[in-house]
C-alpha positions in Angstrom: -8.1 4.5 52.8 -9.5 7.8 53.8 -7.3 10.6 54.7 -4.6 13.0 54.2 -2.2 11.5 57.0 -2.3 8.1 55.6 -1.7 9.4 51.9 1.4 11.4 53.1 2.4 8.1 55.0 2.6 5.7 52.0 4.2 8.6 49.4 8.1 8.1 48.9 10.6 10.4 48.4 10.5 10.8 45.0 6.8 11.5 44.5 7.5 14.4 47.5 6.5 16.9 45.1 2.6 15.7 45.0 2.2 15.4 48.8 0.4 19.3 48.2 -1.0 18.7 44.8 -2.6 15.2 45.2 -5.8 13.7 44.6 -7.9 15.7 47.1 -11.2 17.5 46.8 -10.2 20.9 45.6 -7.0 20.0 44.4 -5.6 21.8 40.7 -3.7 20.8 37.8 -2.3 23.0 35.2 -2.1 20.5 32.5 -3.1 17.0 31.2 0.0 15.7 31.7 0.5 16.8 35.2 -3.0 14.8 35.8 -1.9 12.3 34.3 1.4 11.9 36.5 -1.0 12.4 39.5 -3.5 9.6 38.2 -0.3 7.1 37.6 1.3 8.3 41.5 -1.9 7.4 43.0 -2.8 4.2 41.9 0.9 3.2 42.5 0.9 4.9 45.9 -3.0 3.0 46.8 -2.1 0.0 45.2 -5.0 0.1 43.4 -5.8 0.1 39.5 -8.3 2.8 38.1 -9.6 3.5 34.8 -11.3 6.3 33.1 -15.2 5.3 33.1 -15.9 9.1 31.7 -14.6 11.5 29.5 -15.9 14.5 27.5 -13.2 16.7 25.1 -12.9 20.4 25.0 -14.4 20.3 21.7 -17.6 18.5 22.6 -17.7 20.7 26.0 -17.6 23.8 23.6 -20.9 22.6 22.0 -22.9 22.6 25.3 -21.1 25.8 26.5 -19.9 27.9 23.7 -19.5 31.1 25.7 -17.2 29.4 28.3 -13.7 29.8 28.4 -11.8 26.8 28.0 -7.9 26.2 27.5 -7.6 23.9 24.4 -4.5 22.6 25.9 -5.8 20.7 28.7 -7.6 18.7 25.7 -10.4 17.3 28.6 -13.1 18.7 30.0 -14.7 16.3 32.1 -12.5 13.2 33.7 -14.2 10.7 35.9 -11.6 7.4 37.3 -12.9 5.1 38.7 -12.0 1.2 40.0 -11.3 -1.4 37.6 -14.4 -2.8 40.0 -16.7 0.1 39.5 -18.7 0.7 36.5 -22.0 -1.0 35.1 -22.6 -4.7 36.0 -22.2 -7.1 33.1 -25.2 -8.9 33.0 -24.7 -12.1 30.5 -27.3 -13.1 28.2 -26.6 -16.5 27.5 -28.8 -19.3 28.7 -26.9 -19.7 31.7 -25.5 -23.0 30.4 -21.9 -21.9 30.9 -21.6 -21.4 34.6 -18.2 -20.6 35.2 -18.0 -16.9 33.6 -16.5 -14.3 35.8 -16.2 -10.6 35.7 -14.5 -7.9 37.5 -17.4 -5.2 38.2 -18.5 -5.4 41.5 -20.2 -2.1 42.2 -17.1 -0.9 43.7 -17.9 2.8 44.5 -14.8 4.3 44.5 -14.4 7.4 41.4 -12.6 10.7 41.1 -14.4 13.3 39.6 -11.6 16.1 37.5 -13.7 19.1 36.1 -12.5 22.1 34.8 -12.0 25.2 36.7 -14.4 28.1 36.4 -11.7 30.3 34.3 -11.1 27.2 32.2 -7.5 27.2 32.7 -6.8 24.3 35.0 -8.4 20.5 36.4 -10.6 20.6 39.5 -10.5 17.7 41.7 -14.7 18.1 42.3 -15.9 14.7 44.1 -13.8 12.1 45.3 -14.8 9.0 47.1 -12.2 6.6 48.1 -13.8 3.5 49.4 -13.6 0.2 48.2 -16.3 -2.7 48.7 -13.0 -5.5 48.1 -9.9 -6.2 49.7 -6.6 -3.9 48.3 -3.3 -6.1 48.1 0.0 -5.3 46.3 0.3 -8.9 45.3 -3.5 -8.9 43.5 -2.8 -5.4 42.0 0.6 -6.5 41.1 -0.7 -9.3 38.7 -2.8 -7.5 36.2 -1.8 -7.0 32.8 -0.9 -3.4 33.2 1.8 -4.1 35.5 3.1 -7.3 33.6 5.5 -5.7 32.0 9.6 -4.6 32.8 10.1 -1.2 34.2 12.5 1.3 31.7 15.3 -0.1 34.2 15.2 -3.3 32.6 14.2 -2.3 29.4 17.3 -0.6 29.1 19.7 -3.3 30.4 17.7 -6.4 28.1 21.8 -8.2 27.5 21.0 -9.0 31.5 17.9 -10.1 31.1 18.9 -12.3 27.8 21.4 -13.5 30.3 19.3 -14.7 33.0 17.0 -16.7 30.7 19.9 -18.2 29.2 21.3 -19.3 33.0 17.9 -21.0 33.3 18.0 -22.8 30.4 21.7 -24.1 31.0 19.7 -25.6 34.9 17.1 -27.6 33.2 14.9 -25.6 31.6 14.0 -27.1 28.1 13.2 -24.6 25.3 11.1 -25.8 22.5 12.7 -25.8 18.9 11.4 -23.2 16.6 10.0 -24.8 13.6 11.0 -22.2 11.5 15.0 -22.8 12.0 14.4 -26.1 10.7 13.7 -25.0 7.2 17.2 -25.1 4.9 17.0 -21.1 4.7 20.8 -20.4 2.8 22.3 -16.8 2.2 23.7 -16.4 -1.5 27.6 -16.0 -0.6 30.0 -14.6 -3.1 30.8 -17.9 -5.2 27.3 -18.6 -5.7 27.0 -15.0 -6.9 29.9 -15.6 -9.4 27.8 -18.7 -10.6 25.0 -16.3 -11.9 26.8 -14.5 -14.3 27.1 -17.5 -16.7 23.5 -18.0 -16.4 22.5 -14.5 -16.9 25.3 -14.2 -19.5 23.4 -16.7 -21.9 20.2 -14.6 -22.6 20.2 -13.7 -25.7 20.5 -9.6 -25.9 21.2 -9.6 -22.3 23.6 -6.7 -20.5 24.7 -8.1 -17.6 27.5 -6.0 -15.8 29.1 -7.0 -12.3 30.3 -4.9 -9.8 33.8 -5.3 -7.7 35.0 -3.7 -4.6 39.0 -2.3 -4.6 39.8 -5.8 -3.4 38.5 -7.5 -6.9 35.5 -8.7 -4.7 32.2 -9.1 -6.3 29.6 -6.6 -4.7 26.2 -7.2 -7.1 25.3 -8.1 -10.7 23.6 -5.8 -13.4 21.0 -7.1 -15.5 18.7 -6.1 -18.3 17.5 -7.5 -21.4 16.2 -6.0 -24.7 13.4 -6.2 -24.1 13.5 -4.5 -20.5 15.0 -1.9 -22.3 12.7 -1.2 -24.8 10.3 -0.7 -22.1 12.3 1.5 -20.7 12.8 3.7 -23.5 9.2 4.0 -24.3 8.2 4.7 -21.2 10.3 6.2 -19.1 8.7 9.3 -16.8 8.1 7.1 -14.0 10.4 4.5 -12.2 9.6 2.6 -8.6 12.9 0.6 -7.1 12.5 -1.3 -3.9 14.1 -4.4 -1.9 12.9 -8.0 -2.5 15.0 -9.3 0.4 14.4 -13.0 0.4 13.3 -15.8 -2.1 11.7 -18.8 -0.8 14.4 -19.9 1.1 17.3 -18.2 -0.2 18.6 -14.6 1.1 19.1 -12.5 -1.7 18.7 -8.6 -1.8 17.3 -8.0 -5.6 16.7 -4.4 -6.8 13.7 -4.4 -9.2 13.0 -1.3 -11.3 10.0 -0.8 -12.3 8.1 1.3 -15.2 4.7 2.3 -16.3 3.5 1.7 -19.2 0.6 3.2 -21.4 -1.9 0.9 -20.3 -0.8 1.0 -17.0 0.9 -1.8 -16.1 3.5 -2.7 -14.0 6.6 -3.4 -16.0 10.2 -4.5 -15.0 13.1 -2.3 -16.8 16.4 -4.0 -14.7 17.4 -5.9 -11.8 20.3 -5.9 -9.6 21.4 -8.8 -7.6 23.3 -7.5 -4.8 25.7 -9.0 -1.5 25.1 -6.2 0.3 22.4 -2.9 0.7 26.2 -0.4 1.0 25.1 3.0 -0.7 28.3 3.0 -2.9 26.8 -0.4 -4.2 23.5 1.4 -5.1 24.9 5.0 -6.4 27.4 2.2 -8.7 23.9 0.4 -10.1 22.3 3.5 -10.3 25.2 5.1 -12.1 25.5 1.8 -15.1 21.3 2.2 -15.1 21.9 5.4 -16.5 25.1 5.0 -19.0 23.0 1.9 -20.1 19.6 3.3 -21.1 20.0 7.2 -22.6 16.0 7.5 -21.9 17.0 8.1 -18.1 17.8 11.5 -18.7 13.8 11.9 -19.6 13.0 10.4 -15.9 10.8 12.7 -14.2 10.2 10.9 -11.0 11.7 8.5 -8.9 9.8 6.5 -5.7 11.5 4.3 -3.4 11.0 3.1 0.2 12.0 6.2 1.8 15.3 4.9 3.2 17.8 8.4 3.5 20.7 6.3 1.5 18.5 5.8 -1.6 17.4 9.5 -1.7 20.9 10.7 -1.0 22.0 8.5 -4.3 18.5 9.6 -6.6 19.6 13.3 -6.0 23.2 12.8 -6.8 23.1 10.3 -10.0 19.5 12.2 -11.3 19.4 14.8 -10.5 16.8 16.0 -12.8 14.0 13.8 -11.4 11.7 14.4 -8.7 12.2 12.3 -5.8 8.7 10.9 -4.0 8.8 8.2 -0.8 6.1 5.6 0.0 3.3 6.6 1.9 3.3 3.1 3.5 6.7 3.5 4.6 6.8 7.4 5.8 3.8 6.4 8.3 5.6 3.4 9.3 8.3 5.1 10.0 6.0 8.0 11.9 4.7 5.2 13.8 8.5 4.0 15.1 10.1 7.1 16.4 7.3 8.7 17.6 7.3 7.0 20.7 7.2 8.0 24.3 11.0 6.6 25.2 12.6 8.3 22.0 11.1 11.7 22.2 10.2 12.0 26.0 6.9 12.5 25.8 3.2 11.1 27.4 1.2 9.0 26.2 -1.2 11.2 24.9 1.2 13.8 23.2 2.5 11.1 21.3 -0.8 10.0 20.2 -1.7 13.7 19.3 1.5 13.8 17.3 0.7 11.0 15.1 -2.5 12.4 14.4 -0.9 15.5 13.4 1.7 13.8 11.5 -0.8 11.3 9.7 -2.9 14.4 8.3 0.5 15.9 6.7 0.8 13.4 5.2 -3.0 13.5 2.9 -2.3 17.6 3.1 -3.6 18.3 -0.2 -2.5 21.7 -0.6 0.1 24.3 1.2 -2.3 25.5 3.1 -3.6 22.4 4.9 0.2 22.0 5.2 0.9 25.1 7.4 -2.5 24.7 9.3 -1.2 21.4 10.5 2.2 22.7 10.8 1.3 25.3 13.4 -1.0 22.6 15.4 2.4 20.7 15.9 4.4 23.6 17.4 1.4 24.5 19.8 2.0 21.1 20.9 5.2 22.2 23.0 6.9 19.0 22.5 10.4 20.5 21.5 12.1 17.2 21.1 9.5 16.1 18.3 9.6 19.5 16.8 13.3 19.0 17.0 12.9 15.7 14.9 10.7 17.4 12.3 12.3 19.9 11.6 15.6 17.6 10.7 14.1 15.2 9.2 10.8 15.5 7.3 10.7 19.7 7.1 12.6 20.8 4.5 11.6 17.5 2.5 8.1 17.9 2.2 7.6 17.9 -1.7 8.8 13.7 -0.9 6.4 12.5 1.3 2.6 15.0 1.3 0.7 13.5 -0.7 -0.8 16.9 -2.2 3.3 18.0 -3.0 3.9 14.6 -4.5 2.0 15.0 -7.4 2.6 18.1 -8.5 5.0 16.4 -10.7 4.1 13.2 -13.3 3.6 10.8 -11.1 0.4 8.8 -11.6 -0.9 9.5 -8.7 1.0 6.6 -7.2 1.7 6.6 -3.2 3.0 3.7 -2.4 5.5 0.6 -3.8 3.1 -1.6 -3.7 3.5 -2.5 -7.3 7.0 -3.7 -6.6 6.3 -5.7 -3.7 3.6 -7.7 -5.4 5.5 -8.1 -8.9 7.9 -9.4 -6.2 5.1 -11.8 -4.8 4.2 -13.0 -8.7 7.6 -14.0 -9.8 8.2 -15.9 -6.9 5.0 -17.6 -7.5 6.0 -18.4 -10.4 9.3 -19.1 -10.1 8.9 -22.7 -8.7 11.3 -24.9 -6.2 15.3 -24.3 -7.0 18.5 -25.8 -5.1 21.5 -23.5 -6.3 21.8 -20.4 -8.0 22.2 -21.6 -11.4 18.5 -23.2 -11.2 17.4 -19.7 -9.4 18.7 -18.0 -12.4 16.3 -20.0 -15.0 13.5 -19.9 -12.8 13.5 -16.4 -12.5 13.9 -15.7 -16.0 10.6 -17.8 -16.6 9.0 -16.3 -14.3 9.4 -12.7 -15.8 8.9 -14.2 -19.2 5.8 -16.0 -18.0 4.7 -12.3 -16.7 5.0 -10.5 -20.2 3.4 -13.4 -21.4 0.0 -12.7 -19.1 0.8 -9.0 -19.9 1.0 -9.3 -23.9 -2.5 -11.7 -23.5 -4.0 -8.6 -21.7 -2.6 -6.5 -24.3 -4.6 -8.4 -26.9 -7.9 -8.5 -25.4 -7.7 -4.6 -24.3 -7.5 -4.1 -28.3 -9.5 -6.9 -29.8 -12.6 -7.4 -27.6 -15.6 -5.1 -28.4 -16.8 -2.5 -25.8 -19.5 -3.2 -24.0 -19.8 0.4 -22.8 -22.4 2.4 -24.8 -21.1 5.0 -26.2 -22.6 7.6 -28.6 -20.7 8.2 -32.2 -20.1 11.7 -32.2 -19.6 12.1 -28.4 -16.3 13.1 -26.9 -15.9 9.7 -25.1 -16.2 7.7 -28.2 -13.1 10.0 -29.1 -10.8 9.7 -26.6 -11.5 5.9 -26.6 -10.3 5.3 -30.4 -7.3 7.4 -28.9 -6.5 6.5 -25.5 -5.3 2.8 -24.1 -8.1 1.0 -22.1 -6.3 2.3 -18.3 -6.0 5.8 -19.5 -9.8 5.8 -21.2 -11.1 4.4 -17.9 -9.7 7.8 -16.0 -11.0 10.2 -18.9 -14.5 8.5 -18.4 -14.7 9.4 -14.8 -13.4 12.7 -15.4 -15.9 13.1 -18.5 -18.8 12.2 -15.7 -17.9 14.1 -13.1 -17.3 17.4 -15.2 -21.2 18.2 -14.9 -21.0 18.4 -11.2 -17.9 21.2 -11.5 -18.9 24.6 -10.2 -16.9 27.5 -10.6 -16.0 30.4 -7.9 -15.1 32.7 -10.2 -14.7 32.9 -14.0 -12.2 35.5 -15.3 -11.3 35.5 -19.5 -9.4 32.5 -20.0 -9.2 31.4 -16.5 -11.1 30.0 -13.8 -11.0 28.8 -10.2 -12.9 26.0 -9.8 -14.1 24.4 -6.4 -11.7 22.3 -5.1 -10.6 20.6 -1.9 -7.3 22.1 -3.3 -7.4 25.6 -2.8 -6.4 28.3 -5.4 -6.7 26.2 -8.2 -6.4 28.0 -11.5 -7.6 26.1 -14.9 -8.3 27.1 -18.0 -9.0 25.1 -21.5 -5.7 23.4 -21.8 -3.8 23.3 -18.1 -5.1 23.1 -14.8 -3.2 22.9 -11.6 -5.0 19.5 -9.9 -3.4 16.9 -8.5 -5.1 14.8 -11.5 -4.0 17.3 -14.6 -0.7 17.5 -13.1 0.4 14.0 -12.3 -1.8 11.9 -14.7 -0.9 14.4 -18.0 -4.4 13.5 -19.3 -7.8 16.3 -18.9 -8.8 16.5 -15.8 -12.6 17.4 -15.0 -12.4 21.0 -14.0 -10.5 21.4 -17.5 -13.7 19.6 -19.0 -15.8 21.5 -17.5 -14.6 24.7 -18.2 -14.3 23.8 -21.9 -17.7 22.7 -21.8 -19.0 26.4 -20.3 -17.1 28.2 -23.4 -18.6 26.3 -25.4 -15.3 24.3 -26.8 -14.9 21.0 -28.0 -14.6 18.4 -24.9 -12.2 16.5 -27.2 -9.0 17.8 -27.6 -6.0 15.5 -28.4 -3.1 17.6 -27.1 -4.6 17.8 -23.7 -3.3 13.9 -23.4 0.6 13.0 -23.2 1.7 10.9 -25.6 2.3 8.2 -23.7 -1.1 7.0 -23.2 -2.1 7.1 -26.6 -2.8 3.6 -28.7 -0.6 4.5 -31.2 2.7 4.8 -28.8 1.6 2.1 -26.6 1.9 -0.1 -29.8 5.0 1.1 -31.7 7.2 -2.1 -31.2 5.4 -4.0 -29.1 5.5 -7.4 -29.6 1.7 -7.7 -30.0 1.6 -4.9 -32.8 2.0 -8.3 -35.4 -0.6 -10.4 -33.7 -3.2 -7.7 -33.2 -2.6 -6.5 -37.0 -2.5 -9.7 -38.5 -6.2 -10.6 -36.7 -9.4 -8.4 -37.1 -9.9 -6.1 -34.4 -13.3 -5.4 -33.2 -14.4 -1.6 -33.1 -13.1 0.5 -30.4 -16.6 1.8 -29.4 -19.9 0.1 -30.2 -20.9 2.8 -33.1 -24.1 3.5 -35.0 -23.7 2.2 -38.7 -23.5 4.3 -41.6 -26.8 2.6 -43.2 -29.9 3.2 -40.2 -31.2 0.4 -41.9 -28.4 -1.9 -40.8 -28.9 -3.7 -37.2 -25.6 -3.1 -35.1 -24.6 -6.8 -33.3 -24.4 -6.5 -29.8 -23.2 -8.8 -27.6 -25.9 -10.0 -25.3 -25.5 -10.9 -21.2 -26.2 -14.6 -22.2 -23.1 -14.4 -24.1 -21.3 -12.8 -22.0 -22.8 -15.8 -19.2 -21.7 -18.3 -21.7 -18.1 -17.0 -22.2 -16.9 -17.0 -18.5 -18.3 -20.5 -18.1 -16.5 -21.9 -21.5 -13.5 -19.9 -20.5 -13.3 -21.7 -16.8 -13.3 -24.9 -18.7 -10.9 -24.1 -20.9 -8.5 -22.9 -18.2 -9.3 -26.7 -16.7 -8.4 -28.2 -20.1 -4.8 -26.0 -20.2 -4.4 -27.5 -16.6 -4.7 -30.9 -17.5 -2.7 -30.7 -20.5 0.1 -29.7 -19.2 0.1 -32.4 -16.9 0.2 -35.0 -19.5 3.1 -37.4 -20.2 5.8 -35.8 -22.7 5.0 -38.7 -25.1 1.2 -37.9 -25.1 1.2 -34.1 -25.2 1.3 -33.8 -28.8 -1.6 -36.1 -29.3 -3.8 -34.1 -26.9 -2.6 -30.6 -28.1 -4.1 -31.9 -31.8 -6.9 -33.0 -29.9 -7.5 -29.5 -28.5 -6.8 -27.9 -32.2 -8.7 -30.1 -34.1 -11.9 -28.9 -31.9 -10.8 -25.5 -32.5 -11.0 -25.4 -36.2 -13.7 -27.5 -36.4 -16.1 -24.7 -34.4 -13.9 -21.7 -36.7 -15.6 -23.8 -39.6 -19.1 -23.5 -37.8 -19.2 -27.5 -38.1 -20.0 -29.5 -34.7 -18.2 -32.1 -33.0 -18.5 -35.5 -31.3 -16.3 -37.1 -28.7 -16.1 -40.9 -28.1 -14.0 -42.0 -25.1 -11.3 -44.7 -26.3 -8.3 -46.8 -24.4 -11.1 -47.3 -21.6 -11.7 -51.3 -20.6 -15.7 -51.9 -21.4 -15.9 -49.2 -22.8 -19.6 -48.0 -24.5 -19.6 -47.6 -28.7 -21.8 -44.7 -29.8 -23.1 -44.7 -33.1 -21.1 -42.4 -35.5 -23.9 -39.8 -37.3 -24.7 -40.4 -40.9 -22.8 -37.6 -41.9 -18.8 -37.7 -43.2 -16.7 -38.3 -39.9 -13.6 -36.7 -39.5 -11.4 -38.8 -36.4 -8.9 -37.2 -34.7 -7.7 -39.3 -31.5 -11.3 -39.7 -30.7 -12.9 -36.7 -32.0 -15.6 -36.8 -34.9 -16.9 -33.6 -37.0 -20.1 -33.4 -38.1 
């Protein structure tokens, strides 16, 4: 194929208005995506399938030729397509022992070579070579993957393609069975949703409430306990609500609500079991969550998935709380309407435009913001612009990151905490068959979850640092204060404060350097993302203290919420960690020098995790005994563990075995206990 004549020849009417600006030595472009139309018409018109071998972008050009001109809108500065046949050989490296390998490179010679024009404003067509060392057939190009797929005329009509498969499968076509619509999967249905209120009904302190429709129809079920309350009251500046839509095999929308607490875990303040997802359903929860618990009115922010209903309903029923959307979900959603069929654009605007999009979102301050603002109205693309600016705009404080935690927010982004507490109690749950037995094993599921919680709890405040910390210092302070999680983020702050520099220092203020810009601190606020959503002191804070010569430990600079003493009042720990002598918070110097200080040593610390996996083995095996036998082996287990409180030493001698071996008892007093001897 080599000449204008037969070019013009195999053009159709519809591509009439490239006959003048094809691919032809000399020939000019005005933009990328006029190229790019060119590049598609040709290989269509050639039946031939190219691919771009070589590419170099404005930006890289610029660094070879800064004094050039160069239009940043064309993107490319150097283009080279070339055959799908062209290109390097592949030369294997194997042993040769596989014979039957195949590749497409050939050597094929054919390339087009797109430059930019001397003014900078426009592609080039600068070498073009257009023969082939193959054969060129419709029917070969035809069956490559790139033109595998339906043309937007069928996309668009998929009922008649639906159609026509099923029309083969009524002639004789046999379709495999889906293994997956053989599992008993069964959607809860109003009358087994009346069966839960009994159930829920029963626990003891429980507010369950259930909400009708005009037609006395049941629409969804409240529930809290005291203990979910409690929670709530002690902690509530933060609540994450999302979706767990199925479990196991049932189909059951369930709202959890979820709360941080002071040692920052994940903790469940209400559930609502719902028929449907209708907003009047939610704003009707929402509305009971907030009669019910008087604490709501202190809610300062509120995260959900992002859907439009649930933000609609946070505004209206709080309207006092700050309203943030998962990060997951606002670039998922990003990532489905910004698509080349919805917006009308190329391929490679709409790849520009989630990169644009994808940065606002980690914009950690205004001006980043506006920066990449602007980027996306030189873009041109009005339908996108269109889109942002109804959609995402004027709600930007919801979904940037460096907006979303202005606010107390702790420095959460996404719902992830909800989807995996979601993950854990159905794990924990076990198998049920109706929704009576769903009911109880949900409500050991959560209980089982406090459980592991309250254990956590326990160890947090009885098990000895093994940080070194120095008496008098500052971090030694906030840890007798602070709760292990919020300790943990004053430590890093404490470390990183000697690496703060300041641009400029001025009285009682100071303007640290920060990827945030225009950042003012001082010795008790600073306007970080950290200070701001976290509520504890944040390292340019620190520092700043540190260069007037203040005290690094300073109690008010912490919210009260992350302090031991809150995090306690009424939990149901306090008793147990009261009643039992706690270790020291930090590992401190004695008042008497002459006085060793016991340490805890890595062989202990080796000997520990290997005790405590066989201990997990011995729970394991318990549980699994016989009803009738349990009790035996639990005195087993206790006897053992008073024995070693009572630094005495014990002896176990196998017994019910056939042939079993006697071992000789020692000298000393025995003490038998189902097989177990003291000495």
């Amino acid at each position: 194929m080599a000449g204008g004549e037969t070019a013009e020849h195999l053009l159709s009417t519809a591509d009439t208005m490239f006959q003048v600006v094809g691919f032809q030595v000399g020939a000019e472009f005005s933009s990328y995506s006029d190229l790019h139309r060119e590049f598609r018409r040709y290989q269509r018109a050639y039946a031939v399938q190219l691919w771009t071998r070589h590419s170099r972008t404005i930006e890289a050009q610029r660094r070879r030729a800064p004094k050039r001109p160069m239009n940043d809108a064309l993107k490319f500065a150097e283009i080279d397509y070339a055959c799908i046949h062209g290109g390097k050989l592949f030369r294997a490296k194997g042993t040769g022992k596989r014979t039957n390998q195949r590749t497409n490179k050939t050597r094929c010679p054919c390339v087009i070579k797109v430059r930019l024009s001397p003014d900078g404003d426009k592609f080039v067509v600068k070498e073009m070579i257009e023969s082939h060392n193959h054969t060129i057939q419709e029917v070969e190009r035809e069956r490559r993957p790139h033109q595998r797929r339906f043309d937007k005329a069928a996309q668009n009509n998929r009922a008649d393609i639906t159609e026509s498969l099923g029309n083969t499968a009524e002639q004789g076509i046999q379709q495999e069975d889906n293994p997956r619509d053989k599992r008993t999967t069964w959607k809860m249905n109003q009358t087994n949703l009346e069966k839960m209120v009994p159930a829920l009904a029963s626990v003891k302190d429980g507010n369950v409430v259930v909400v009708v429709s005009k037609a006395n129809v049941l629409q969804a079920i409240y529930f809290q306990d005291n203990i979910m309350k409690q929670t709530f009251e002690k902690f509530p500046e933060v609540l994450l609500l999302d979706f767990v839509h199925r479990w196991e095999d049932l189909w059951l929308p369930t709202f959890l609500l979820l709360g941080i607490d002071g040692n920052g875990e994940s903790e469940l303040v209400c559930l609502w079991f719902m028929q449907n997802k209708e907003r009047e359903t939610i704003k009707q929860l929402l509305r009971i969550f907030k009669q019910k618990n008087p604490a709501a009115e202190r809610i300062q922010t509120v995260m959900c998935s992002g859907r439009p209903y649930c933000g609609e309903v946070v505004a209206e029923v709080l309207p006092q709380s700050k309203l943030i959307t998962c990060l997951f979900h606002t670039l998922h959603t990003f990532q489905t309407d910004i698509t080349t069929d919805k917006l009308h654009v190329t391929v490679g605007q709409q790849n520009l435009l989630l990169e644009i999009l994808h940065n606002m979102c980690y914009a950690a301050s205004a001006e980043e913001y506006d920066l990449l603002y602007h980027q996306l109205l030189d873009t041109n693309t009005q339908r996108a612009i269109d889109y942002f600016h109804q959609n995402w705009h004027e709600s930007r404080s919801q979904w940037v990151e460096g907006f979303k935690h202005e606010s107390e927010s702790y420095l959460i982004s996404t719902i992830n905490r909800v989807e995996q507490l979601g993950q854990k109690l159905q794990a924990a749950m076990g198998k049920f068959t109706d929704s009576a037995t769903f009911v109880q094993g949900l409500l050991k599921a959560v209980e089982s979850l406090r459980t592991e919680c309250d254990h956590r709890t326990v160890r947090m405040f009885q098990k000895p640092s093994f940080v070194a910390l120095e008496a008098s210092s500052s971090a030694s302070a906030y840890f007798s204060l602070l709760t292990g999680f919020a300790f943990s983020r004053v430590q890093r702050e404490l470390e990183e404060a000697q690496w703060v520099t300041f641009l400029s220092v001025d009285g009682e203020q100071a303007q640290p350097v920060s990827r945030r810009r225009g950042v003012v601190t001082g010795q008790s606020s600073c306007q970080c993302a950290f200070h701001s959503s976290m509520r504890l002191p944040c390292r340019h804070i620190l520092a700043f203290r540190q260069l007037r010569g203040t005290d690094l430990f300073e109690p008010t600079l912490c919210s009260p919420r992350w302090t031991r003493e809150h995090y306690l009042r009424n939990h149901p720990v306090f008793r147990i960690i009261s009643e039992t002598p706690a270790a020291e918070p930090a590992p401190v110097p004695p008042q008497q020098p002459e006085s060793p200080k016991e340490e805890t040593t890595p062989m202990q610390q080796e000997q520990y995790h290997q005790a405590f996996k066989v201990a997990q083995k011995l729970s394991v095996l318990a549980a699994k005994c016989p009803t009738e036998e349990f009790d035996s082996c639990l005195a087993v287990l206790t006897a053992v563990t008073n024995i070693w409180a009572r630094g005495g030493q014990v002896q176990v001698n196998e017994i019910n075995v056939t042939h079993r071996k006697e071992e000789t008892p020692s000298a000393s007093d025995d003490m038998q206990s189902d097989g177990v001897h003291q000495n």
